[in-house]
Residue, then its C-alpha position, 0 to 999 in steps of 0.5 A: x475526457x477518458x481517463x490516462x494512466x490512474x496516478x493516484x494509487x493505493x487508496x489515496x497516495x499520489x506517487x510522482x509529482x510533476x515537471x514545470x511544462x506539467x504544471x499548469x491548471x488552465x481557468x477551466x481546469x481552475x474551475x472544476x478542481x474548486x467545485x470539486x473541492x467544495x464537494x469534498x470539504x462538505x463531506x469532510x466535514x460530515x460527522x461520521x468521518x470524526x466516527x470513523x477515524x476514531x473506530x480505525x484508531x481504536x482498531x489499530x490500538x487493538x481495543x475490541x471493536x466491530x469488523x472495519x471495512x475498507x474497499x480499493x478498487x486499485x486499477x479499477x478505479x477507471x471502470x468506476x471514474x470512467x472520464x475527467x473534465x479537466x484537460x491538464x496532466x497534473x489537474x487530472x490527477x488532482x481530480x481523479x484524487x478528488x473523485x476517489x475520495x468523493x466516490x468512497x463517501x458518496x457511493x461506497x460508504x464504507x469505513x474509510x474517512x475522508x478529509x478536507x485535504x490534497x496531499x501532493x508528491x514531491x518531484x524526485x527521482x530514485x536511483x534504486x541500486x542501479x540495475x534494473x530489469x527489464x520490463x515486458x508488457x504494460x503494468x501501466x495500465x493493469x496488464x499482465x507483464x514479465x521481466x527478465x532479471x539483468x543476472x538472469x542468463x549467467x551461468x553458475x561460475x560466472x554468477x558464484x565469481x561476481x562482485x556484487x558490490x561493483x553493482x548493488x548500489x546504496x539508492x540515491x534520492x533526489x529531490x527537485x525542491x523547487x519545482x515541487x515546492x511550485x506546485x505546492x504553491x499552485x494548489x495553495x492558490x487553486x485550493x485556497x479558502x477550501x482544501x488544506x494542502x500538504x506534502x505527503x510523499x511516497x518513500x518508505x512504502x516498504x522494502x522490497x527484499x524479495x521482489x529486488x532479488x527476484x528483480x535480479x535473478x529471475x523467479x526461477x534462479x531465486x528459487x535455486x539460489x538458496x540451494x546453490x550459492x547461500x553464501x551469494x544470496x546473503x551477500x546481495x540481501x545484505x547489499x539490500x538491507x544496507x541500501x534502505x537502511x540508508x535510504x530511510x535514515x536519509x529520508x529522516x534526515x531530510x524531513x522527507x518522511x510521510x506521516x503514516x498514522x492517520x488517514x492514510x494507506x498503510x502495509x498491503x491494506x488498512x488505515x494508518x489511524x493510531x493513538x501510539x505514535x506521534x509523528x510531527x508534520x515535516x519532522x517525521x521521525x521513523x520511530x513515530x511511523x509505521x513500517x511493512x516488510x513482506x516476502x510474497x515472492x517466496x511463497x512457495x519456498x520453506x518456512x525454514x529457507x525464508x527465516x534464514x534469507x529473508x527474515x533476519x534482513x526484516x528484521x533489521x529494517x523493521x526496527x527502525x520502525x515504531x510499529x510494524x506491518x507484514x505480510x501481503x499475498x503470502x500465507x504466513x500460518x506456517x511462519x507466524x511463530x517465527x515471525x512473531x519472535x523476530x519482527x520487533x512491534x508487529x501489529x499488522x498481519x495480513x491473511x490472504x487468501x493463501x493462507x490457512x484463516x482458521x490457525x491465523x485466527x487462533x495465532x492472532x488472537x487479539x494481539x495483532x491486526x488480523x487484516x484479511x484480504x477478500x478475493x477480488x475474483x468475487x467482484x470481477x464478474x457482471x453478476x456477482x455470486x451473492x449467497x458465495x460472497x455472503x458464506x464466506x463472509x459470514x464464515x470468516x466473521x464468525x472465527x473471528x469472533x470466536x478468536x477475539x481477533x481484530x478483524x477488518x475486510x480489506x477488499x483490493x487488488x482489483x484488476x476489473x469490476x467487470x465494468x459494474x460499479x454496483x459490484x463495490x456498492x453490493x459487497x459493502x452492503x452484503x460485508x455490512x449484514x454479515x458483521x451486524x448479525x454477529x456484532 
């Protein structure tokens, strides 16, 4: 049966959960998810799993270690899971869950654990702030798409005059307990005597700043904005900030936090796996969590307009938070400074590929995560470019090692493999030769 619309994201979250008509596993779905399962806890209970988690745990702890890998294919996950057995909603999503885990530890083998465990959403809704922009073009399924901002075709006066308090609202979450807990019990009873099951849901991924601005007002307005009316964009980032500050603080309040620190995908890539924070299951405190801001949407404004819009906003949410992430596509060398002054407990510092590898390295040092995001272009031809694969690899290691640096290789945000699954298999082995020459 071919694959719908991968519901399992970011390595290995499941972000919705499902209704009642959705929540049926038929004896035939019953008996796929269990052999499944049973593959899984095999492999879970493999050693070099506990070898594993302990090398991500010293890594985040910031204690030398070799380069970490970690590969997402993200939407290319269906080139690689091209079709499912089971016929059921929620069963497909369980076994593309199940898949993907067996895939990393059969196939990829790179140094992502695996555990004996289905970790399920909560049924919910989330209001946002109540205006939504308006979507054209398929994201669903990895496509290209536009929106158009609901602010976007004001003009000045009736933008500088508007309320934005009448319609930037505090973000409302809503939580169906019973259906959800319905479902937890399903998978208990399917799973049973094989994979543990536990809650793990969505929220708190991050705050989204400068993508809700850019939501409202359209890339182009934001842009100007800051120019324009400074006092206005202050105004609705404050709205913002206050909106997920109570968003957070409802989250801990109602046991609704995921803990974050272990197996499990943290910031824009990386594992949560951290001897410094100690988070109790289903009395997840924020200060025993991990955090990610990013503001990749102004990448191409100042350093100086983005610590004045931006930063201080992060800044407030970012100390809720035990230990911090930042940074997604954006090139931070020309903000770190004054990003390392202002975000309180940074650890995690994405490198993309905008931005300038060798000052990070020299700014980072081995006081942070140098989490550096490889180009998914490489993998997303027939024939990959091994020799230009490799010197890149090889110049990156190479300044890391020189700078101390806590370095992990995340390869993401991938839109195509170009339909060759050996592209994930060869990059690992290529990204593996590369560190053992110099570590």
């Amino acid at each position: 049966m071919s694959v719908r619309t991968n519901h399992v994201d970011s390595g290995n979250w499941m972000a919705q959960g499902w209704t009642r008509e959705q929540a049926v596993i038929s004896d035939h779905d019953r008996g796929i998810l269990r052999a499944l399962g049973t593959q899984l806890r095999e492999l879970a209970e493999q050693p070099i799993n506990g070898e594993k988690v302990k090398l991500w745990t010293a890594h985040n702890d910031l204690v030398e270690t070799r380069p970490v890998l970690l590969f997402d294919a993200e939407f290319g996950w269906t080139e690689l899971i091209p079709n499912l057995d089971c016929e059921g909603e929620m069963a497909q999503d369980w076994e593309m869950y199940l898949r993907k885990e067996i895939y990393s530890a059969q196939i990829v083998q790179d140094d992502k654990p695996v555990e004996a465990v289905l970790y399920l959403p909560y049924l919910s809704t989330d209001s946002g702030f109540g205006i939504h922009e308006e979507r054209v073009g398929d994201q669903e399924e990895g496509k290209a798409y536009h929106w158009v901002g609901p602010w976007e075709n004001m003009d000045e006066d009736e933008f500088e005059e508007l309320e934005v308090s009448e319609f930037i609202k505090t973000p409302v979450i809503d939580v169906d307990y019973e259906t959800s807990q319905y479902v937890f019990d399903l998978a208990k009873d399917v799973f049973d005597g094989i994979l543990d099951v536990k809650f793990r849901p969505r929220w708190g991924w991050a705050p989204w700043l400068s993508l809700s601005y850019s939501n409202l007002r359209g890339m182009e307005n934001m842009m100007i904005d800051f120019y324009d009316f400074p006092e206005k964009v202050h105004e609705i980032m404050r709205l913002f900030t206050d909106g997920y500050l109570a968003k957070y603080r409802f989250l801990e309040e109602h046991n609704l936090l995921p803990n974050n620190t272990g197996n499990c995908y943290v910031g824009s890539g990386g594992l949560g796996h951290t001897s410094q924070l100690h988070p109790v299951d289903g009395s997840v405190k924020l200060m025993e969590s991990w955090g990610f801001n990013e503001a990749q949407e102004t990448s191409e404004i100042s350093p100086e307009m983005w610590k004045e819009f931006f930063l201080p906003y992060q800044a407030e949410i970012a100390g809720l938070f035990g230990l911090n992430c930042y940074g997604c596509c954006e090139g931070l060398h020309n903000r770190f400074e004054d990003l390392k002054a202002t975000l309180p407990r940074l650890r995690r510092v994405s490198v993309s590929q905008w931005a300038d590898s060798v000052k990070m390295a020299e700014m980072l040092q081995s006081d942070y995560v140098y989490s550096y995001k490889c180009s998914p272009t490489d993998l997303a031809v027939p024939n990959i470019d091994e020799d230009y694969i490799r010197a890149n690899l090889r110049r990156v290691v190479e300044l890391t090692k020189r700078n101390n640096n806590r370095v992990e290789f995340i390869m993401k945000d991938n839109h195509t493999l170009a339909h060759t699954p050996k592209n994930v298999t060869e990059w690992v082995r290529i990204a593996r030769e590369e560190i053992a020459r110099v570590w």
